[in-house]
VEXTIKOL-860787 format. One record per residue (C-alpha): residue in one letter; x, y, z; residue number from 1. Coordinates in steps of 0.05 Angstrom, whole numbers, plus 5000, padded with zeros to 4 digits. Example, Ala and Ser with C-alpha at 12.3 -4.5 7.8 and 13.67 -1.06 7.14 Angstrom:
# VEXTIKOL-860787
<"A"; <5246; 4910; 5156>; 1>,
<"S"; <5273; 4979; 5143>; 2>,
//
This chain:
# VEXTIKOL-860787
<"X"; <3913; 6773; 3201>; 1>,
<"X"; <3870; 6746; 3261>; 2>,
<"X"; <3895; 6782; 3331>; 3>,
<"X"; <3862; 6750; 3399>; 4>,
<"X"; <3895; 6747; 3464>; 5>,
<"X"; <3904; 6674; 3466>; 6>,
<"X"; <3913; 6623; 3407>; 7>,
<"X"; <3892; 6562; 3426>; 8>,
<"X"; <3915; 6499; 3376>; 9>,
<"X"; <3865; 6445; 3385>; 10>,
<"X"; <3796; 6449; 3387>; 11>,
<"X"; <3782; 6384; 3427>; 12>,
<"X"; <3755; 6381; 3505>; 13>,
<"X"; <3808; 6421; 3541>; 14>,
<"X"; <3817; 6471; 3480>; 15>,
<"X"; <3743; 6484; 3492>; 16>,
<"X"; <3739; 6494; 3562>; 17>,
<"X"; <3804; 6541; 3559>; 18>,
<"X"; <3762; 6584; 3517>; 19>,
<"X"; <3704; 6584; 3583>; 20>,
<"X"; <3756; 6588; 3630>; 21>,
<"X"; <3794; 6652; 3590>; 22>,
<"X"; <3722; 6681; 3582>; 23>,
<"X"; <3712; 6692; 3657>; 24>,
<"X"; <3783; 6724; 3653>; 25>,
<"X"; <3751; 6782; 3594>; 26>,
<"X"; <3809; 6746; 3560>; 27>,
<"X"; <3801; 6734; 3483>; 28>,
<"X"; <3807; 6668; 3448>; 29>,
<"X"; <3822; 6644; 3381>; 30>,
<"X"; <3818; 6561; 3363>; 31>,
<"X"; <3862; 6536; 3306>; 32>,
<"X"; <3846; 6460; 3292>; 33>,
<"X"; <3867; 6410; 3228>; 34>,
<"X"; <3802; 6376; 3228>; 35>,
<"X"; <3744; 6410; 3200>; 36>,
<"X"; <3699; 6413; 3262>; 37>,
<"X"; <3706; 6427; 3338>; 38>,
<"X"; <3710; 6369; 3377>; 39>,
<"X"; <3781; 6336; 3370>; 40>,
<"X"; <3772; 6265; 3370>; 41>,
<"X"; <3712; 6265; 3405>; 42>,
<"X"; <3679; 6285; 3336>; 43>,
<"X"; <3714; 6253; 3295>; 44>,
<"X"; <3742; 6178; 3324>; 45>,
<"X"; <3677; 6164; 3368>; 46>,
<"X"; <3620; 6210; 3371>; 47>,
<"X"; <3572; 6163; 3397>; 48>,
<"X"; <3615; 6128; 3442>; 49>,
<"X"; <3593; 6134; 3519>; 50>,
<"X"; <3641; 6175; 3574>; 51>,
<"X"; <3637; 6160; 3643>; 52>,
<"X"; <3692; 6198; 3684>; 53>,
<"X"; <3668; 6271; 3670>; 54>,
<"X"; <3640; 6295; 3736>; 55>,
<"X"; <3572; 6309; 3737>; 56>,
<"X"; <3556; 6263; 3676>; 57>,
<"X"; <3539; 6194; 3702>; 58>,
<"X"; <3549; 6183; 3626>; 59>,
<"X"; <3552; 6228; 3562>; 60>,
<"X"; <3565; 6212; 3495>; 61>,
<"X"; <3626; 6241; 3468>; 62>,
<"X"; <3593; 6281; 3408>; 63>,
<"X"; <3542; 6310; 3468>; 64>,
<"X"; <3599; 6322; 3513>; 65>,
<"X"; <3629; 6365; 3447>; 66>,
<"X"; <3560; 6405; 3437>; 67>,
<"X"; <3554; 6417; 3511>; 68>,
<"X"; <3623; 6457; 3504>; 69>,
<"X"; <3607; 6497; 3438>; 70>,
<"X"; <3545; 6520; 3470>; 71>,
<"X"; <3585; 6536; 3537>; 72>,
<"X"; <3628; 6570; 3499>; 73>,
<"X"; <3581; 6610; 3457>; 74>,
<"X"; <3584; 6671; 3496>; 75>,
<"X"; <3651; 6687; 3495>; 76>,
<"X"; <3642; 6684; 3419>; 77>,
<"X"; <3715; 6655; 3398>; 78>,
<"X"; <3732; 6644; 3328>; 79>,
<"X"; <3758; 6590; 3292>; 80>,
<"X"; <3803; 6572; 3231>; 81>,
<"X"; <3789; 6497; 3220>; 82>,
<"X"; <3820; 6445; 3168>; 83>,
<"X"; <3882; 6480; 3179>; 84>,
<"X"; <3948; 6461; 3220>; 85>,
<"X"; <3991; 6503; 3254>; 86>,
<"X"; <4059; 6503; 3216>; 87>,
<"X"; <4101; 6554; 3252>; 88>,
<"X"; <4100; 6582; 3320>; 89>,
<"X"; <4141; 6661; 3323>; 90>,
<"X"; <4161; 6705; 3371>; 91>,
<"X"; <4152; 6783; 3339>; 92>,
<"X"; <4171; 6817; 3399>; 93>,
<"X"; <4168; 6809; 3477>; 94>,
<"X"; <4098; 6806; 3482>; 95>,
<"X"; <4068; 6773; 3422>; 96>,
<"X"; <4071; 6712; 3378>; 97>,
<"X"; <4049; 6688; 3301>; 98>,
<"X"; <4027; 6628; 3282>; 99>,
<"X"; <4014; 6602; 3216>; 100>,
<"X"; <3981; 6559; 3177>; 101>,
<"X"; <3985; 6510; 3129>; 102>,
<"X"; <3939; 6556; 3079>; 103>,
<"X"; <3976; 6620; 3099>; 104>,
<"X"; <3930; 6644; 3156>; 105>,
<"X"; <3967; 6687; 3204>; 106>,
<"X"; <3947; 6687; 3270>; 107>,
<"X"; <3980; 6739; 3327>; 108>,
<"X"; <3956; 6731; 3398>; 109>,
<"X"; <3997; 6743; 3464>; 110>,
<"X"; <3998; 6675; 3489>; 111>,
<"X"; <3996; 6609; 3465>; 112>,
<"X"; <3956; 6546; 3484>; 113>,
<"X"; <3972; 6480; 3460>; 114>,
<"X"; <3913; 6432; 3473>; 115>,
<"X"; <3926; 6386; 3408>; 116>,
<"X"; <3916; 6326; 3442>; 117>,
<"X"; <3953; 6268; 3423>; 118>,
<"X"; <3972; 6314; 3361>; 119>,
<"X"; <3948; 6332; 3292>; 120>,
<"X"; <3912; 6278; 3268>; 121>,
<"X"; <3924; 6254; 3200>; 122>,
<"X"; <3883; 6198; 3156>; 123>,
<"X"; <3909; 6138; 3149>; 124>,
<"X"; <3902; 6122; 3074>; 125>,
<"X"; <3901; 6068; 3041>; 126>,
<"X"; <3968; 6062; 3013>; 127>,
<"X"; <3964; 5997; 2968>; 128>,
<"X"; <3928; 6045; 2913>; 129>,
<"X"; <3981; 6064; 2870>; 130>,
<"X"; <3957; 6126; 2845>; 131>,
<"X"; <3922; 6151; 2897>; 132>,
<"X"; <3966; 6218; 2903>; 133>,
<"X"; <3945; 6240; 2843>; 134>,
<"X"; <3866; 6240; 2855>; 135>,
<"X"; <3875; 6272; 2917>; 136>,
<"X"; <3820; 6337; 2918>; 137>,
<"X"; <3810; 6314; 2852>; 138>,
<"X"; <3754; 6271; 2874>; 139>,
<"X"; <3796; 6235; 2933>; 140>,
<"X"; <3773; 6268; 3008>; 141>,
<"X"; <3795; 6243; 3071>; 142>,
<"X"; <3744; 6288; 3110>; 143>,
<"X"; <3677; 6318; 3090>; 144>,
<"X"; <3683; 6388; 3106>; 145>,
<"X"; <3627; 6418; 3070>; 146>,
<"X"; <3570; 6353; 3054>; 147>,
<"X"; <3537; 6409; 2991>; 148>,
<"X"; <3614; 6389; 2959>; 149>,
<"X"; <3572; 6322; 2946>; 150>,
<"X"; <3503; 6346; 2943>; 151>,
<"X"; <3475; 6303; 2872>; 152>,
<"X"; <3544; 6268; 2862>; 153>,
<"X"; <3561; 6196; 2859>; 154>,
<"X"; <3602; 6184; 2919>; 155>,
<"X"; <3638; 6111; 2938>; 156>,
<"X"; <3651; 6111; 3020>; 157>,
<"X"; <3703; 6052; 3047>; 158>,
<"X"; <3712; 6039; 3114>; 159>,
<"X"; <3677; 6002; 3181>; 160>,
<"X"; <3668; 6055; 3236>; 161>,
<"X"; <3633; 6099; 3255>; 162>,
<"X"; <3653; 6157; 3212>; 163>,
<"X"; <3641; 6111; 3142>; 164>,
<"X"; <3574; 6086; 3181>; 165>,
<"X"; <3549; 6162; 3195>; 166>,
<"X"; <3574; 6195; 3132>; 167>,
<"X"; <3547; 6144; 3090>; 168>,
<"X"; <3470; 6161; 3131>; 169>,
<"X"; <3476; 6234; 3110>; 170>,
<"X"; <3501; 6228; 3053>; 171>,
<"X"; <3446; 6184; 3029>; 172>,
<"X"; <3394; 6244; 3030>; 173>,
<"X"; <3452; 6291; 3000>; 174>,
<"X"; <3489; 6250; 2940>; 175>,
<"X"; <3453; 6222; 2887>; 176>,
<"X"; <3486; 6155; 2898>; 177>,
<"X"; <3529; 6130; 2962>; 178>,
<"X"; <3561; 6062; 2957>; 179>,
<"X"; <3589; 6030; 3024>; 180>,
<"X"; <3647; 5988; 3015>; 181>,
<"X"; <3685; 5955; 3073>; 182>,
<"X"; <3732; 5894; 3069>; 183>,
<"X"; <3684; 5844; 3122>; 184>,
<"X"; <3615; 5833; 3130>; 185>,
<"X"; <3613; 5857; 3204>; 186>,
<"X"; <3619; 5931; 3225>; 187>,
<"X"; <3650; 5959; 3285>; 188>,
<"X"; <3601; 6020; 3301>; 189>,
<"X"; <3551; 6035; 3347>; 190>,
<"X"; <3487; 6001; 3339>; 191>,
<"X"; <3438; 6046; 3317>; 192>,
<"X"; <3483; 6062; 3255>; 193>,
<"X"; <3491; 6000; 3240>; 194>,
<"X"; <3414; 5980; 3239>; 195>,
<"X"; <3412; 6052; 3204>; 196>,
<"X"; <3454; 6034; 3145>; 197>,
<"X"; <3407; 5967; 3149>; 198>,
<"X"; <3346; 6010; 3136>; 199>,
<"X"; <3374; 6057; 3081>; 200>,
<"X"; <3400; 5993; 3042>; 201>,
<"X"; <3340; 5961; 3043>; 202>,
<"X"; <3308; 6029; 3013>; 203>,
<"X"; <3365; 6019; 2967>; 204>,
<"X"; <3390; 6084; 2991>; 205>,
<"X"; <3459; 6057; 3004>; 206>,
<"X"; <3491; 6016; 2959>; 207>,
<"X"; <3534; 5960; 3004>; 208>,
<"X"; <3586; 5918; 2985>; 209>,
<"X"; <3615; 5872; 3033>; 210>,
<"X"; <3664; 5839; 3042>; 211>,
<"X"; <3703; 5878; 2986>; 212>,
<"X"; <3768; 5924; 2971>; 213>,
<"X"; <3772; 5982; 2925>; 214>,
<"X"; <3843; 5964; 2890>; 215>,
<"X"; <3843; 6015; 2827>; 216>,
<"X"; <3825; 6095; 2820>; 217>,
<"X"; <3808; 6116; 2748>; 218>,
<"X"; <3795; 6185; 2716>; 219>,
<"X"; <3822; 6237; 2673>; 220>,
<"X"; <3836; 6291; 2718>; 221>,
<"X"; <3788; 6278; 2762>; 222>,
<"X"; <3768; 6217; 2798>; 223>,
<"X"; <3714; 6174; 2753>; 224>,
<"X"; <3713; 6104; 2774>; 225>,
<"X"; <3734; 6060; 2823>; 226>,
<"X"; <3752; 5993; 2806>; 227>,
<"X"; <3726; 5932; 2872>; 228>,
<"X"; <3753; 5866; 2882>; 229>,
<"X"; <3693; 5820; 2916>; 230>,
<"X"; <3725; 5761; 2933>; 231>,
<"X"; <3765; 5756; 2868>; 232>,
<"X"; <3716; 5787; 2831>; 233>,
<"X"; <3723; 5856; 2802>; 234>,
<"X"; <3675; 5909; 2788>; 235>,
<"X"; <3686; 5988; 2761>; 236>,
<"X"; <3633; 6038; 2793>; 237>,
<"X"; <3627; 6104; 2767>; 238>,
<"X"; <3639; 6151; 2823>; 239>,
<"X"; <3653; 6229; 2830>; 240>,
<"X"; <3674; 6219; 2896>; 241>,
<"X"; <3724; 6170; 2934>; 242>,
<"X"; <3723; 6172; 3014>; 243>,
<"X"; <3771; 6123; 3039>; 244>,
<"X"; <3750; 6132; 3128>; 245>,
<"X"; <3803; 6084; 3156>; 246>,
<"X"; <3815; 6124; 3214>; 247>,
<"X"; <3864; 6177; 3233>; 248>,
<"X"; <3939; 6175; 3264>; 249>,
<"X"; <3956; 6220; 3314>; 250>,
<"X"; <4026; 6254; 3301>; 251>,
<"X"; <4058; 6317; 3333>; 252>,
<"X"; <4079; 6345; 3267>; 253>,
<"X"; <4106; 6417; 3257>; 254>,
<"X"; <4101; 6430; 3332>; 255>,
<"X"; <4152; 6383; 3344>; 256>,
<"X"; <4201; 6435; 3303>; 257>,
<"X"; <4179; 6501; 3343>; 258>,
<"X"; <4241; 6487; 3400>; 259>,
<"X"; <4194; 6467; 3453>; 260>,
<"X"; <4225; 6407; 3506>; 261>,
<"X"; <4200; 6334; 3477>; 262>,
<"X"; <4196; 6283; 3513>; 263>,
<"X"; <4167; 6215; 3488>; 264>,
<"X"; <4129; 6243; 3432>; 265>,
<"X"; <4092; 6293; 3476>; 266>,
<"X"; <4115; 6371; 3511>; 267>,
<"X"; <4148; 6383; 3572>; 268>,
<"X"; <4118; 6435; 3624>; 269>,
<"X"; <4121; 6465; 3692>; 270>,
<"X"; <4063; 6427; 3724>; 271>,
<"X"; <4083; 6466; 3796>; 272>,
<"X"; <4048; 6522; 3766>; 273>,
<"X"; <4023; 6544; 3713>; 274>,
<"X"; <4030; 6487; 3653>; 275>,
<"X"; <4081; 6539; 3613>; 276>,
<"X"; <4135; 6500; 3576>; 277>,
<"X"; <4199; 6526; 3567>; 278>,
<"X"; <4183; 6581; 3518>; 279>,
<"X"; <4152; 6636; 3560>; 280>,
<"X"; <4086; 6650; 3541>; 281>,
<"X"; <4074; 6582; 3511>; 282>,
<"X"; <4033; 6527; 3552>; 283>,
<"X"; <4002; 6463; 3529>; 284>,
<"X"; <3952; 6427; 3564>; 285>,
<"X"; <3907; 6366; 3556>; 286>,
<"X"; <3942; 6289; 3529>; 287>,
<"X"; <3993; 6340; 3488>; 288>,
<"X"; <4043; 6352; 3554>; 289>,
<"X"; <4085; 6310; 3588>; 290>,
<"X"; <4105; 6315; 3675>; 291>,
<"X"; <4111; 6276; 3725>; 292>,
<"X"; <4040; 6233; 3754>; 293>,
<"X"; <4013; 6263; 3679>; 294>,
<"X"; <3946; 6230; 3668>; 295>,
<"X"; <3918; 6231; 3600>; 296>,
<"X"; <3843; 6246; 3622>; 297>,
<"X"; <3786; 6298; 3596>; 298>,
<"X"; <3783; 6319; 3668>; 299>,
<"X"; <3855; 6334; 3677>; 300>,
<"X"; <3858; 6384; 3618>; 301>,
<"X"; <3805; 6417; 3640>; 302>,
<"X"; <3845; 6426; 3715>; 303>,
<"X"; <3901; 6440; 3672>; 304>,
<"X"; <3866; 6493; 3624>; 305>,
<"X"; <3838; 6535; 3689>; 306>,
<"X"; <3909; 6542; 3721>; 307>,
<"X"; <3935; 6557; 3642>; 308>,
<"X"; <3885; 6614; 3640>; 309>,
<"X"; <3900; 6650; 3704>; 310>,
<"X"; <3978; 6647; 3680>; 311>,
<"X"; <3959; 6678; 3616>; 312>,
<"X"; <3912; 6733; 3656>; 313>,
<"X"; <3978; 6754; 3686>; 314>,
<"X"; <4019; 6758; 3626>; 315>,
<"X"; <3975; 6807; 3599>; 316>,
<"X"; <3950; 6845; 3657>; 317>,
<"X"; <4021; 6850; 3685>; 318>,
<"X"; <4018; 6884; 3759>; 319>,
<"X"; <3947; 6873; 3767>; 320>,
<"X"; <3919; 6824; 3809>; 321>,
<"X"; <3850; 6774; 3796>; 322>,
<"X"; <3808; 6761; 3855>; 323>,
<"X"; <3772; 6694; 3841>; 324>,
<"X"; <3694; 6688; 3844>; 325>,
<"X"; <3652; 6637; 3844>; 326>,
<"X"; <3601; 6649; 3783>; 327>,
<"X"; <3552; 6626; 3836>; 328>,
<"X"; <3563; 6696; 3861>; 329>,
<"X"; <3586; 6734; 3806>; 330>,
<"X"; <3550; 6702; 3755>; 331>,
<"X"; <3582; 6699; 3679>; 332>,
<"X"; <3582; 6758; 3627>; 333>,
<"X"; <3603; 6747; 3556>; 334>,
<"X"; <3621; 6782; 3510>; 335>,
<"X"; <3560; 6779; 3469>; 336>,
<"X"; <3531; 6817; 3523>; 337>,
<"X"; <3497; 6764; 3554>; 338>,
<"X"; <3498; 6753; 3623>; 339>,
<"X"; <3475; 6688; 3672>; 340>,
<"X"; <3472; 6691; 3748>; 341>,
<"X"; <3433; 6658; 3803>; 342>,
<"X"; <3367; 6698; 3822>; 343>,
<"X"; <3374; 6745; 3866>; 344>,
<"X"; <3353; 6732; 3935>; 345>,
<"X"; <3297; 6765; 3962>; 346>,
<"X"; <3290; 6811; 4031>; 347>,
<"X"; <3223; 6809; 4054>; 348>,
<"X"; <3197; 6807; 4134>; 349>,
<"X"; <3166; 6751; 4157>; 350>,
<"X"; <3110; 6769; 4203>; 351>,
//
């Protein structure tokens, strides 16, 4: 059983900050998130993509905007159970509440924080293969969560973005074959990748076949082939490995059966204070809420996760009161004993 004073679900930009935001507070925090890396869909949908309404950044790109966080973060050393969703939310008695996960992991903390942003994110797979079920972790992966999995393996990539673009670059110095397969000539990725996947082809690195459709999965067991239709002409590639990256589908899933107030597909809170929704305890911040003027920004969930945090610094420190300071004066400890503050000024007469 993991125990932390907050639980945050979602491990994109606002879950991040929260974790800052709690640290200044000496308030633990624990990140549950379905993918299997921090960043929401920062990391995932558009890593290299450029952000240009995050104050202080006249631009950032959205995977830098992610490692800026983690390393923010660091201090306050939170922990993480990743490539797992939340699948029910409890109340065990007045002050604390379990959440588990898909695997089993139980989680106990004595708030809540719901930064899932547009909601757990599922792949979209491509349905029109029959058996497809049946080679799923048997040689079918909708995410690389660990690249060793594929480390000397044949492995057959299909998709256009970015994430078929990038995993199909590191792959090619991990796998012992990677074969790119998307259904038009032209990809829709950022531009570097794209001359990348140029390079490693001509190296004959990367196997590419455009424009093409995997339409048949073949093994015993486990996943051996993959049969290709090239413009009415079909191929079989051996393959240990099938990674169909079409993209993921946001969807609010098994939070949408823990009694919180819905409204159009996202939660309903008290934005006149504190961002709690209507099960004490329980807030949810970032593109996952719902209240009147809502704006579904990176900077509002950060505004959102500060005012979450002091809420949550009351719940658990009931009667005693938090003077804010500005870490320009009282500089930030963590809780790996680190601290950072501005250098002290220095007396000294001036003759």
């Amino acid at each position: 059983m993991i125990i932390t004073d907050l639980l945050i679900i979602g491990a994109g930009p606002t879950g991040l900050f929260a974790v800052f935001e709690a640290g200044l507070l000496k308030i633990k925090c624990h990140i549950i998130d379905a993918l299997p890396q921090p960043g929401g869909q920062l990391a995932e949908l558009y890593p290299k993509k450029p952000i240009f309404d995050i104050p202080g950044y006249p631009t950032v790109n959205a995977g830098e905007l992610v490692d800026n966080l983690m390393e923010q973060i660091k201090q306050f050393e939170p922990g993480f159970t990743l490539a797992e969703t939340a699948v029910t939310l409890t109340k065990v008695d007045d002050d604390w509440f379990e959440v588990v996960t898909n695997k089993g992991t139980v989680h106990r903390a004595r708030a809540v924080a719901i930064a899932g942003g547009l909601g757990t994110f599922e792949p979209r797979k491509p349905d029109h293969l029959e058996n497809l079920a049946q080679y799923e972790e048997k040689g079918v992966e909708y995410f690389v969560k660990d690249p060793e999995q594929f480390r000397d393996k044949k492995v057959v990539i299909a998709g256009g973005g970015d994430s078929a673009l990038d995993w199909s670059i590191f792959l090619a110095n991990v796998a012992s074959e990677v074969t790119l397969i998307h259904r038009r000539n032209e990809f829709r990725g950022a531009l570097d990748s794209v001359e990348k996947v140029q390079e490693l082809k001509n190296q004959g690195k990367i196997n590419l076949i455009t424009p093409a459709e995997v339409v048949a999965l073949k093994g015993e067991g486990h996943i051996q082939a993959i049969t290709v239709d090239q413009e009415g002409v079909q191929q079989d590639i051996a393959t240990d490995f099938f990674i169909p990256l079409f993209g993921l589908t946001p969807k609010l899933g098994e939070i949408g059966n823990w009694g919180l107030e819905i409204e159009k597909n996202a939660i309903k809170v008290n934005n006149a204070l504190d961002y709690q929704t209507n099960i004490e305890g329980v807030y949810a911040i970032g593109d996952i809420n719902t209240y009147p003027g809502k704006l579904k920004l990176i900077l509002c969930g950060f505004h959102e996760a500060t005012l979450m945090c002091q809420s949550v610094y009351s719940r658990i420190n009931p009667g005693k009161k938090y003077v804010l300071k500005y870490t320009t004066v009282s500089g930030v400890d963590g809780f790996d004993g680190s601290r950072k503050e501005a250098e002290k000024a220095v007396v000294k007469k001036i003759d």
